[in-house]
N, C-alpha and C positions, 0 to 999 in steps of 0.2 A: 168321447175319450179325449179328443184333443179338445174339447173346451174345458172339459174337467184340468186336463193339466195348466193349461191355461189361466185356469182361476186361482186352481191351488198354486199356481206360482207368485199370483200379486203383479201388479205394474211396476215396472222397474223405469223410474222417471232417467231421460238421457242427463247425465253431468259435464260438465265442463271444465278447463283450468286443469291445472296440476293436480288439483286430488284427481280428477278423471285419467291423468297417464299413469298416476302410479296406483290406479287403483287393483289394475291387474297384475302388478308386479310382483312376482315369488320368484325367491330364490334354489337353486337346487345345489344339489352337491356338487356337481361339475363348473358351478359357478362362481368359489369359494378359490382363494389365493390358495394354492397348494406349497409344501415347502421343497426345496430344490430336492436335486435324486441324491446328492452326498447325504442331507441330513432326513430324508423321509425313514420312517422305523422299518426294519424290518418285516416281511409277509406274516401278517400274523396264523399261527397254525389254523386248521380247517374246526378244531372244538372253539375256538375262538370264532371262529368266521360265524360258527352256527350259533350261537350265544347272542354275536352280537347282527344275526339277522332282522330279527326287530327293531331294531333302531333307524329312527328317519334319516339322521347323521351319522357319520364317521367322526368321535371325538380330538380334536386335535390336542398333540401330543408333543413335548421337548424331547429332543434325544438326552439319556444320559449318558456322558463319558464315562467308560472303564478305567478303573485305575489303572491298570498294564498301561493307558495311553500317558499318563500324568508320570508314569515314572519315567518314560522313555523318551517324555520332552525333559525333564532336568537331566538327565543325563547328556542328553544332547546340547542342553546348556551349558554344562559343564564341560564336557568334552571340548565345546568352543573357547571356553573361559582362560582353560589349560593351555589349547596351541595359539591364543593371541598371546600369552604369556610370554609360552616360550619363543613365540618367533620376535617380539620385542623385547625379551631379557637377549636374547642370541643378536638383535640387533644392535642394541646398546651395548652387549661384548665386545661387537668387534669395532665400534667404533672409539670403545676406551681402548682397546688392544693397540690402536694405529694412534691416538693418543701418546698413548705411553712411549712407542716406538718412536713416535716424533720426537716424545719430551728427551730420552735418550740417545736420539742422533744429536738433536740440539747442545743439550751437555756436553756432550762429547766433541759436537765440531770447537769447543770453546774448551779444551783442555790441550794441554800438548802432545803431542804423537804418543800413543803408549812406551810405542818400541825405544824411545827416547827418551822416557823415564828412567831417572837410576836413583837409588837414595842419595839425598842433597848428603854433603859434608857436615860437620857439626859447627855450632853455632860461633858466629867470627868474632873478634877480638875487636875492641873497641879500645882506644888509646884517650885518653883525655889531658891534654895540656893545656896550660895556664897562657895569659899574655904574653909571656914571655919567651915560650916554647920549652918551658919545663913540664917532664909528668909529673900529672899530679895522681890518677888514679888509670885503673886498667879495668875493664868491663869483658865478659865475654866467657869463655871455657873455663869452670873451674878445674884444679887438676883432678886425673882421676882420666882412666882409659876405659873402655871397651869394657867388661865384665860378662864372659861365660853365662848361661844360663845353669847347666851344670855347678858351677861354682857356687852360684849365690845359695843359701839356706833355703830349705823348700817351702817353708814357710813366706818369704818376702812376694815370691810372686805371685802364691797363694793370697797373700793380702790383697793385691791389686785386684785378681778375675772376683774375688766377694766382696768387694766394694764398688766395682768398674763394671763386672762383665761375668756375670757368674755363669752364665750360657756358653763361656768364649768355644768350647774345645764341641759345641754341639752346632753351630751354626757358621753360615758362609760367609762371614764379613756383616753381615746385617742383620740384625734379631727383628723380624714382626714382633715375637712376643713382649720384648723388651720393648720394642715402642709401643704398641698396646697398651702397656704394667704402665708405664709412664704416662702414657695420656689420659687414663683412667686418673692417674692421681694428681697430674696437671688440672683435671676437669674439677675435683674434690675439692683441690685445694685451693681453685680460682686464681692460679697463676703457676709457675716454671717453680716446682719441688724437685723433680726428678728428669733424668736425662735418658735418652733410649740410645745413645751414642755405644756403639759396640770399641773394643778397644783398637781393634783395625780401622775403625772409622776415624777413631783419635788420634791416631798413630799417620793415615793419608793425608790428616787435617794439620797437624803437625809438621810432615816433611813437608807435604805439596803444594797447601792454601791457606788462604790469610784467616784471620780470625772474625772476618765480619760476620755477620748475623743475618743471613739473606737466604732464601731458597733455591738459588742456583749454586751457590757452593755450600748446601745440604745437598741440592743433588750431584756434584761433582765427587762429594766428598762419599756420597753410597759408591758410582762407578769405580772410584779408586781403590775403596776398601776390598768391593769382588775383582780388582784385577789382583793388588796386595794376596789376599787369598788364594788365585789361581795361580802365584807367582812363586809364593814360599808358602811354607810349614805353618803350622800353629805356632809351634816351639821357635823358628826363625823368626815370627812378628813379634811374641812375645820378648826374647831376649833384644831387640829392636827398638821396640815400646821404651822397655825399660832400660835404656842406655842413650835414647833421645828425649823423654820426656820433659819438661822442665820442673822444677820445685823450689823457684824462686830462691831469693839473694844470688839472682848471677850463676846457679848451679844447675846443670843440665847433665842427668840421667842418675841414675841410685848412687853409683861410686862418688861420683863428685857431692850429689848432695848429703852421705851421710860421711865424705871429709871435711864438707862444712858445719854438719851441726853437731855432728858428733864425734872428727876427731879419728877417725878409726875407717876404715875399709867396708865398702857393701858385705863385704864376704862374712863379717864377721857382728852383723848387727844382731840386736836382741828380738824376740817376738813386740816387744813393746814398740822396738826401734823402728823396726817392719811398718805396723801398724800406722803410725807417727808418720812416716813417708808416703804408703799407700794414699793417706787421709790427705797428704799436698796436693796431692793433683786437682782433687776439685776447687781451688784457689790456694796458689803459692803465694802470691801477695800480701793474704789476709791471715793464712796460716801458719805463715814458715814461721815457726817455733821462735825464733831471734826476735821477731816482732808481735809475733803473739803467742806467749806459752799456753795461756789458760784455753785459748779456742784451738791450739793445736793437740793440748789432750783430750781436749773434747771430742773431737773427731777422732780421735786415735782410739777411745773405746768408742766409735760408734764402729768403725775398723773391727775391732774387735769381735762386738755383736754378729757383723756380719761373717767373720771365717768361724765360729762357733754354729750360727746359723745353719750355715756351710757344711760343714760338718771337717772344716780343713783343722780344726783343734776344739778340744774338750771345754766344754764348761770352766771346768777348773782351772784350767789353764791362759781362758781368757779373764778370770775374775782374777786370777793371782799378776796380771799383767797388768789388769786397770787399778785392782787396790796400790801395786808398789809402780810408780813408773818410774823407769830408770833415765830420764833424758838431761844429757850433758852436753848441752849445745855450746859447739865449739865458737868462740868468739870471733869476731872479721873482723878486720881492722878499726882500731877504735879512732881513727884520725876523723875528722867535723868533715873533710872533705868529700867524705863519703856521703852526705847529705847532698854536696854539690852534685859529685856522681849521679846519683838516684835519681834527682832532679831533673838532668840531662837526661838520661835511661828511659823517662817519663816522656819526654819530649820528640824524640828522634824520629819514631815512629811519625808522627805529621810532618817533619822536615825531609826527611828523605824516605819514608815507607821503610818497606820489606829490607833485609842489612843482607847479604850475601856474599859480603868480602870485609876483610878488617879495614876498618877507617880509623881516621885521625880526628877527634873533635878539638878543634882551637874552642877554647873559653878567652872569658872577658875576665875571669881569677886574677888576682895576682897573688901568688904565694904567700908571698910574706905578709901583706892584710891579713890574709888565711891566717897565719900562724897569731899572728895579732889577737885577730879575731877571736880566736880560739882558745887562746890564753887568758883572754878578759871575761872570756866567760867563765871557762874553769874556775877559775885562781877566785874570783869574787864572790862563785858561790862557796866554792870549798871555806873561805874565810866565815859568809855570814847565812847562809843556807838556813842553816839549823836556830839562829838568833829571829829571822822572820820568814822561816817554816817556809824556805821557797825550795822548789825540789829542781823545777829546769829553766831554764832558758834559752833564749833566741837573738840572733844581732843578723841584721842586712845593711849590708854596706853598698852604693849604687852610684856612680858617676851620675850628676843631672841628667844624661839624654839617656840614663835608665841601664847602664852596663853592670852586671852587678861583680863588684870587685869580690865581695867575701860574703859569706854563709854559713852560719852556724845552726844548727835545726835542733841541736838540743848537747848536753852536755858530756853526754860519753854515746855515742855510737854504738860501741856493744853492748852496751844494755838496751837500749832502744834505738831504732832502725826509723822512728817516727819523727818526723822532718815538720818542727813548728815552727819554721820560716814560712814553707809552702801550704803544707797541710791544714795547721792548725787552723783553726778562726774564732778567735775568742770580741770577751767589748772592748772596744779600742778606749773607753771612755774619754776622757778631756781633749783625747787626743785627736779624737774627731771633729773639736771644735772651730779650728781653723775654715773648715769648710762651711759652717757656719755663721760665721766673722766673714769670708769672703762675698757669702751669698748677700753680706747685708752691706757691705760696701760696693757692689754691684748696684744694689737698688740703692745706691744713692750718699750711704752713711759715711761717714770718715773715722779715722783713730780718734780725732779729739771730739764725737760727737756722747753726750749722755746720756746715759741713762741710770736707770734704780736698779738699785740693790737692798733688796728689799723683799720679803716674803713673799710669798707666791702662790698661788690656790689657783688649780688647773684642773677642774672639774674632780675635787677633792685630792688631787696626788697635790704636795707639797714639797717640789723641791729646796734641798737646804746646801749650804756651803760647807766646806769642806771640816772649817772651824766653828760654824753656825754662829758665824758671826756677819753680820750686814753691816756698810758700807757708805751707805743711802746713795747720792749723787756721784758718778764714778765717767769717766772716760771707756771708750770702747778697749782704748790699749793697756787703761790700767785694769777692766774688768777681762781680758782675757791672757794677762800678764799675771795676775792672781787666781786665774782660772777661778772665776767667780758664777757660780751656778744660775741663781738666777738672773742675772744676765742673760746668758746664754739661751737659758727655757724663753725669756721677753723676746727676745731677738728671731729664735725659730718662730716663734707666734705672729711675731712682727712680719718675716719675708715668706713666712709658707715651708711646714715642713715637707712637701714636696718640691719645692726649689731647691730645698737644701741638699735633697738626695740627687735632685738632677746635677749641681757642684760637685756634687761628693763623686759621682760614674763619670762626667765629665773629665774629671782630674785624674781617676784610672780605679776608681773603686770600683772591683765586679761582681763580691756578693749581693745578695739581695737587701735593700733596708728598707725596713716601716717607716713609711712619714706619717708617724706622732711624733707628740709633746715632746716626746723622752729623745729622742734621738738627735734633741741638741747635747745630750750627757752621752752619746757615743755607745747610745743601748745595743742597738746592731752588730752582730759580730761580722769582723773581716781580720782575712793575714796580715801578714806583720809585713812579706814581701810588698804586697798588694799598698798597704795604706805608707810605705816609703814610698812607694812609686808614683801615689798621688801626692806626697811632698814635692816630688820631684823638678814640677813646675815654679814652684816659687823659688830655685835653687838658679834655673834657666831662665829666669826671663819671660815665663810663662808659657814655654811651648809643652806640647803632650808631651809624653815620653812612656813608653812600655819597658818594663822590668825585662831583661835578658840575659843569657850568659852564655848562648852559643852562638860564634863570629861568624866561624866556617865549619866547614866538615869536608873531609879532603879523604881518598885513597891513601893505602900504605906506597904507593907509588907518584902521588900527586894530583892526581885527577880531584878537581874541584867539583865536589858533588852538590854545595849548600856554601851561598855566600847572602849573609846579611843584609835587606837591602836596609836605607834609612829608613828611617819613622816617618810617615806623611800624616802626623796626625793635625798639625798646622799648629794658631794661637791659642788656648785653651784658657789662659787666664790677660786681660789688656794689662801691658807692662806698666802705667799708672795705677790698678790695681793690686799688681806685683809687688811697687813701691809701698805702698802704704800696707800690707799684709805681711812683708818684710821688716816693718818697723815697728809694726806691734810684737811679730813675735822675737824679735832681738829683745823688746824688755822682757820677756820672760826669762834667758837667762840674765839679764843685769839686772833685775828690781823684781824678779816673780818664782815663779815657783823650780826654777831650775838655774839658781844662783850658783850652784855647784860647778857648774857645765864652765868651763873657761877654756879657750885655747889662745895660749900668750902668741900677740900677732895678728889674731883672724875678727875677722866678723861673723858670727855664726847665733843661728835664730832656732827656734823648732819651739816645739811644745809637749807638755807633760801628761800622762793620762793613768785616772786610776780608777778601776772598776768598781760595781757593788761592791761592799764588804770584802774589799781589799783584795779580791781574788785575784786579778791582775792591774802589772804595774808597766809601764811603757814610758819610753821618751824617742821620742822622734825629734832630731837636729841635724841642721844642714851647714855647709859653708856656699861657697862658690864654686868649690872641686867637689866634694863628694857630702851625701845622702843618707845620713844613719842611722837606723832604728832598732831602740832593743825591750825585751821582752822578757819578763819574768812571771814565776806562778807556777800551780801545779797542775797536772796533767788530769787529777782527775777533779778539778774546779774549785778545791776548796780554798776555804781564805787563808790567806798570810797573816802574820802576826804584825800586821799594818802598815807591810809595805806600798810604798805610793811611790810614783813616777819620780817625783824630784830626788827620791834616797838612793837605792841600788843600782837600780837602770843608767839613771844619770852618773854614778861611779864608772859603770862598766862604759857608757860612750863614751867620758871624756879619757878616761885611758886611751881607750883604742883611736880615737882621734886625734888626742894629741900626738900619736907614735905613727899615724895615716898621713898627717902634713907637714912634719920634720926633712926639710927638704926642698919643700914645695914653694914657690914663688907666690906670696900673698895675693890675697885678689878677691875684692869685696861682692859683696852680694848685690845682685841687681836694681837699682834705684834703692838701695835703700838710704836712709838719714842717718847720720849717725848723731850721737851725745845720748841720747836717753838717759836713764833716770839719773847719770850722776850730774849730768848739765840739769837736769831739773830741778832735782835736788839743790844743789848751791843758791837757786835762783828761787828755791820755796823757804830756802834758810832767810833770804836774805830779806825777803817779803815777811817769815814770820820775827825777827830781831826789827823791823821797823814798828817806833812808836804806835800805840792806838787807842782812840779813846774808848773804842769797845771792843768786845770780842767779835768775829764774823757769826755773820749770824746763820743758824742753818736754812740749809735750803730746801723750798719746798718739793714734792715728790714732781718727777719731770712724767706725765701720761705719755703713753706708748705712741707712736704715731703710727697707724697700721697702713700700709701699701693701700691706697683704691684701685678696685676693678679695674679703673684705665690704665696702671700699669704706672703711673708717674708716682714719684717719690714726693710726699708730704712734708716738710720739717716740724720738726717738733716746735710748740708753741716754745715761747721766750721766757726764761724761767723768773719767778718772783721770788721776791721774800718774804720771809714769814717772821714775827716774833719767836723767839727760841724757847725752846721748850725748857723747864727746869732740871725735868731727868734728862735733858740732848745733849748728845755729846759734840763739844762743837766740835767745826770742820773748817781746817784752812779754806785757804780761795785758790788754794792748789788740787784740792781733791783729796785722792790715797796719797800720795809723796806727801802732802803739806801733812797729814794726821800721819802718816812712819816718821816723820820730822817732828812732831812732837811727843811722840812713844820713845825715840832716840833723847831728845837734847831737852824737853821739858821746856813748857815757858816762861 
């Protein structure tokens, strides 16, 4: 039996190596990685157990999650999402809360004590005298008291809260929604459309702070408005508002300003009238009906639109208000010197700030210029106005160190409030050209150096002469004694039309100018003020000088508040080229285009200027006391019927001139030469009455000699001759004198 088994088993040969260890190796189920006791399955039931008794193995199995567990982790995400929220939106509360509270202590340490607050008195009275210590004008309270709320038509103040503050009677001094409405459309419109200024705010911003544009007094000006609020009525700030507001020309609060434009009583204005006021406030400057009718009605029906809107009046009755408007704006005084006024009025504010007492402003006026002044302006237009279609004009009169004696801004005051002394700035044309002429005797040139006259192409613009006539071979003194254009074009090309502008601001010009071509013909606009006051130097000797008119400013009891210091602007032109810029422009009035100009006695120089197509006409002349320039043309640019600098202008200076130095102890202009053209004259006579056996022959064209890079001054080559042309017109060996000497006497 046991060999049987034995046989039937076979020899089993012994092995070695790793097959032989792993050859017994079997796995069982207890020797298998099991999965942890959180995620092993549940027991499975006993019909399960007996099912799966046949099996060698237990099948391993993934648990599945229950949805119940899936919802109750997002909620619990959730529910975290919510209180990180809320405990950082609650942290960031209160850290703006203590913000804000700071930004409000802040403000406030930097306002004055509330309890110390009281409404300021109304706005103070400003005196303006002359040199001399005469008044010349009064600035300050127009007349016109206090005015009731009660009293006024219920429509006027109604105009105000629908154009101002239609909220007023629902909020505490401050509208969010109003600033909201307004930065919504600030954002639309890519810039300041609309204001969120509550009228209490306008009203704290009016008594208590100044008018800069900063964020500390935006937020001063909220705390005042909610103390305002906590302190009076709606109806008390409102009748408050409107009895300190201002609405320009000098007139502060409804009463005063409709005795100024209209003649008549707050109490008794029209809805139209209403309107027309309400529409001031958002600029009295630009709007007050005296100085701008068309954009004061403008604003009056947008006025309108809005108490309609409102529902403070009917359709009807705003369409019957805008189609007829009744406005009779009552006239200010029509004296020129209310230009000076304005001018000062302008100023004050950088001299001494904030005004809280009446002062005395000394000017540098002298009355009687004034009346001079004023007369030559009048009286010249009234005569030829209408013959060369000029409708205003302008004269500044300026002692050399820049005082300005007299000011005219335009020809009647109550029609126009618009001050083309100061304001204006039109093309100075020819009259520009001295700074030009200067810049090129700096780099070297002198009066008796040449040049052509002679056509001109400047990258296709071709400027021409006045008579389009040329010249050929000319003098610096005779080409800007005749104010000869191309000239002037060679000349800027020659020193650099950005030298020319650097002369030009140097001398006291402060609008802006293009350095091109053109701007030797005075393309650039500047005031009238402004370019006497760059004469101003050649009158001095060469030193700066700034235009002025107020000396001092003093208390109604004396206190000196603003006292002038000197000018430190130093030498601005070297008194040798003083000299010779002085003597060219003296030939313009003897031998050039302002022959006119005479004052028996003096020596007196300047130069003539006339724009494009005759739109304006200018002469600017000086002595050795005083600095004159006057201005004609229309206001809305169009041309004259061809007035030019040497006709009108030069009429009205040499009046007002000659009546400026009657009195005056003579006294010549600084280095200058005197003889000009009539010494030259005799002396080209006498050259051309000497025998000859030919005519001179003309002269060839002299080429420009342009500045080098290094900065040194080139002269021109030595000029030749040429055989003469049969069409040339010959040309003495004097120049222009020697050819007027044979248009005069023939040879």
């Amino acid at each position: 039996m046991a060999w049987g088994r034995k046989k039937s088993g076979g020899r089993k040969e012994p092995q070695f190596g790793l097959a032989a260890a792993l050859s017994e190796l079997r796995l069982s189920p207890q020797d298998r990685v099991g999965p942890d006791d959180d995620d092993k399955p549940k027991k499975p039931s006993s019909k399960r157990k007996a099912a799966d008794a046949g099996d060698e193995a237990p099948r391993e199995r993934k648990p599945r999650p229950g949805r119940g567990s899936g919802k109750r982790k997002s909620k619990a995400r959730a529910r975290g999402g919510i209180s990180r929220l809320f405990y950082w939106g609650a942290v960031l509360g209160l850290w703006a809360f203590i913000a804000a509270v700071g930004v409000v202590v802040w403000v406030g340490a930097h306002l004055p004590a509330i309890q110390s607050l009281e409404i300021p008195k109304r706005p103070p009275t400003i005196q303006i005298v002359g040199f001399d210590g005469s008044v010349l004008a009064t600035r300050g309270e127009m007349a016109g008291t206090n005015v009731a709320l009660k009293d006024l038509p219920p429509y006027l103040p109604k105009a105000f809260i629908a154009i101002e503050d239609r909220r007023f009677y629902s909020h505490y001094g401050v509208d969010p929604v109003g600033i909201a409405r307004a930065a919504v459309a600030n954002i639309m419109h890519r810039g300041v459309s609309q204001g969120g200024s509550t009228l209490t705010q306008q009203l704290a911003k009016n008594l208590f702070l100044t008018q800069e544009r900063t964020l500390q007094r935006k937020l001063q000006e909220v705390e005042l408005a909610l103390w305002l609020e906590r302190k009076h009525s709606k109806s008390e700030i409102l009748e408050l508002y409107l009895n300190r507001v201002y609405f320009g020309s000098g007139a502060y609060g409804v009463e005063a300003a409709a005795q100024r434009y209209f003649g008549k009583s707050a109490k008794n204005v029209t809805l139209a009238e209403a309107a027309m006021l309400a529409g001031l406030v958002k600029s009295p400057s630009r709007l007050a009906p005296n100085r701008n009718p068309e954009g004061a009605e403008k604003r009056a029906q947008t006025v309108l639109a809005a108490m309609a809107d409102a529902k403070f009046i009917t359709d009807a009755q705003a369409q019957a208000s805008i189609g007829q408007p009744s406005y009779n704006v009552k006239a200010a005084g029509a004296g020129t010197i209310n230009y000076v006024a304005d001018w000062i009025g302008e100023v004050l504010d950088d001299l001494i700030g904030q005004i809280d007492q009446n002062i005395v402003v000394e000017t540098s006026i002298d009355p009687k210029l004034q009346s001079v002044a004023e007369a030559a302006i009048i009286d010249e237009l009234a005569a030829k106005s209408v013959k060369f279609n000029v409708s205003q004009g302008a004269l500044v009169a300026m002692t050399p160190d820049g005082a300005v004696r007299a000011m005219v801004g335009g020809r009647n005051y109550a029609e126009s409030q618009y001050n083309r002394a100061v304001t204006a700035k039109r093309q100075p044309g020819s009259a520009f050209k001295p700074f030009v002429y200067l810049t090129a005797i700096e780099a070297g040139l002198t009066p008796e150096t040449i040049r052509q006259d002679a056509p001109l192409d400047v990258k296709g613009w071709r400027p021409e002469n006045y008579t389009h006539e040329y010249f050929g071979s000319v003098t610096l003194t005779q080409a800007l004694a005749m104010s000869l254009n191309t000239v002037a074009v060679r000349l800027g090309l020659e020193v650099g039309a950005r030298n020319v502008v650097r002369t030009a601001h140097r001398l006291g010009i402060s609008s802006k100018l293009d350095a091109n071509a053109s701007i030797a013909l005075g393309t650039s606009v500047v005031s009238l003020t402004e370019l006497v006051g760059a004469y101003a130097p050649f009158a001095n000797g060469g030193q700066g000088a700034t235009p002025h008119v107020v000396t001092r400013i003093r208390t109604a009891e004396g206190k000196v508040l603003y006292g002038r210091p000197a000018d430190q602007l130093g030498q601005a032109i070297e008194p040798r080229h003083v000299a010779m810029m002085n003597t060219m422009m003296q030939e313009t009035l003897l031998s050039g285009t302002a022959r006119k100009a005479e004052i028996p006695g003096w020596t007196a120089a300047g130069k003539t200027g006339t724009s494009q197509d005759f739109r304006d006409a200018w002469f600017i002349g000086y002595t050795a006391k005083l600095v004159t320039g006057v201005w004609l043309g229309n206001d809305d640019n169009s041309p004259t019927k061809k007035a030019t600098g040497g006709g009108l202008p030069v009429e009205v200076w040499t009046r007002f001139m000659r009546a400026a130095h009657q009195g005056m102890p003579v006294a010549g202009l600084p280095n200058s030469r005197q003889g000009g053209f009539l010494s030259n004259l005799m002396q080209t006579a006498s050259q051309v009455s000497a025998p000859s056996a030919q005519p001179p022959a003309a002269q060839a064209p002299v080429p420009l000699a342009p500045i080098p890079p290094g900065g040194a001054y080139r002269p021109p080559p030595t000029r030749t001759s040429a055989p003469p042309s049969p069409n040339a017109r010959p040309e003495a060996a004097a120049g222009l004198d020697g050819w007027l000497v044979d248009r005069l006497f023939g040879r």
